[in-house]
C-alpha positions, 0 to 999 in steps of 0.5 A, a space after each residue: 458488476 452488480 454488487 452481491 456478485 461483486 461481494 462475494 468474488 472479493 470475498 472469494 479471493 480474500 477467503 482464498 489468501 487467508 486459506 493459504 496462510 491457514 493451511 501449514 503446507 500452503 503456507 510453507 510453500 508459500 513462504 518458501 517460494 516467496 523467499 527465494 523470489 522475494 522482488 516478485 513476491 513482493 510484487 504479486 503481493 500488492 498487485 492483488 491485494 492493493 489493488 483489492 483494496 483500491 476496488 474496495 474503497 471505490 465500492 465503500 464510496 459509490 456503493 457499488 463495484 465499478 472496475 475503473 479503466 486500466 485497473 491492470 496497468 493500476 495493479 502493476 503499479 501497485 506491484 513495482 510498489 511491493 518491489 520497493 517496500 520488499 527492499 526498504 523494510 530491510 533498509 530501514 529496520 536493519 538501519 535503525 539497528 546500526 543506528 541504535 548499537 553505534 549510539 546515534 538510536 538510543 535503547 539499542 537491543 531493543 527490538 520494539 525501539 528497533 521496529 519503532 525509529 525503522 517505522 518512524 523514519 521510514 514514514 516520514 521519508 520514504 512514505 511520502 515520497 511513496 504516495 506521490 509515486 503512486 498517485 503519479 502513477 494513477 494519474 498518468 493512467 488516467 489521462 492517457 485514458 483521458 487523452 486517448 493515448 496522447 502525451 501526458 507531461 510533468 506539469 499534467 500530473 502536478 496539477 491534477 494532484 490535490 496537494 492539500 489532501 495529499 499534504 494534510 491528510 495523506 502526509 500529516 494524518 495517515 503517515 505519522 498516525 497510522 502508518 507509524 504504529 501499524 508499521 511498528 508491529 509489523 517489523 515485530 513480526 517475522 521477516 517472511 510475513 513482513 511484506 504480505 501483511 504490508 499487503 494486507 494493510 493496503 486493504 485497510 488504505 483503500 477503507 481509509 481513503 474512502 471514509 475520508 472522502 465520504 466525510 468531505 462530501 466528495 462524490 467524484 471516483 476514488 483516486 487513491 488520494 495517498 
């Protein structure tokens, strides 16, 4: 895709989201229609706007717009994603409140507290387990690419991860330095906005990743190494 074309269609489509949420009566439709079908909200979602973040952390990388095979399947597996993190932020901002009002949280009542240890304790559980969902994901994409459809085990995506990356700079960098505080802002806000700003942060993982390869020196094509 040359990459002024490429530019401007991404723009295009993150202008048309904005749009949406700008205008009131879009909003509220949007907004209604996605809390009456909260899973599939969730999962429309992050196939769009994780999988933008994806292709924008290839183009930061490669200087270019490269659409990498299976990019829809890779969009569905961002979307399951959204399915899951529409069902955990209540998990655990609702858990942290119990946790706080029964005294095993301290600080209960409030609501920065509450966002704070639901954030915390969802990144340092659930996060983790989050990214090697998700890079399985790819990965078993990817090689049944690579084997033209042919069978991909367990051990083919263990050894294809690179754990240190994924442990040093996923886990220990990212989780705890920038999931932790964005998430806590995020449980501040609405309930009915938490999901799709979620989202919107996805954009800014597929930046990170690709910054943190740029500055390794790596030149191979953006994994989604999270």
């Amino acid at each position: 895709m040359k990459n002024k074309k490429g530019d401007f269609i991404w723009g295009a489509i993150l202008l048309l989201w904005i749009l949406v949420l700008a205008i009131p009566s879009s909003r509220t439709a949007f907004i209604d229609t996605t809390d009456a079908h909260p899973y599939m909200g969730g999962f429309f979602k992050f196939f769009i706007l994780a999988t933008m973040g994806d292709l924008l952390g290839v183009r930061i990388l490669k200087r270019e717009w490269i659409i990498p095979k299976g990019v829809i399947f890779k969009a569905i597996v961002w979307g399951v994603l959204g399915m899951m993190i529409t069902l955990i932020f209540t998990v655990f901002t609702a858990g942290a409140a119990v946790a706080q009002t029964t005294g095993k949280l301290p600080f209960p009542g409030s609501k920065l507290a509450q966002a704070f240890f639901g954030s915390s304790i969802m990144n340092l559980t659930f996060g983790p387990m989050m990214y090697i969902y998700h890079k399985f994901g790819d990965l078993f994409i990817d090689l049944k690419y690579e084997k033209n459809g042919g069978s991909v085990t367990v051990k083919d995506l263990v050894d294809r991860v690179d754990w240190y990356t994924m442990v040093s700079f996923s886990w220990l960098k990212t989780c705890i330095f920038i999931w932790i505080p964005c998430h806590t802002l995020v449980f501040l806000i609405p309930v009915q906005y938490r999901v799709l700003v979620s989202a919107f942060l996805s954009i800014l993982l597929g930046i990170l990743v690709a910054m943190s390869k740029k500055g390794s020196g790596k030149s191979e094509t953006l994994k989604a190494d999270y």
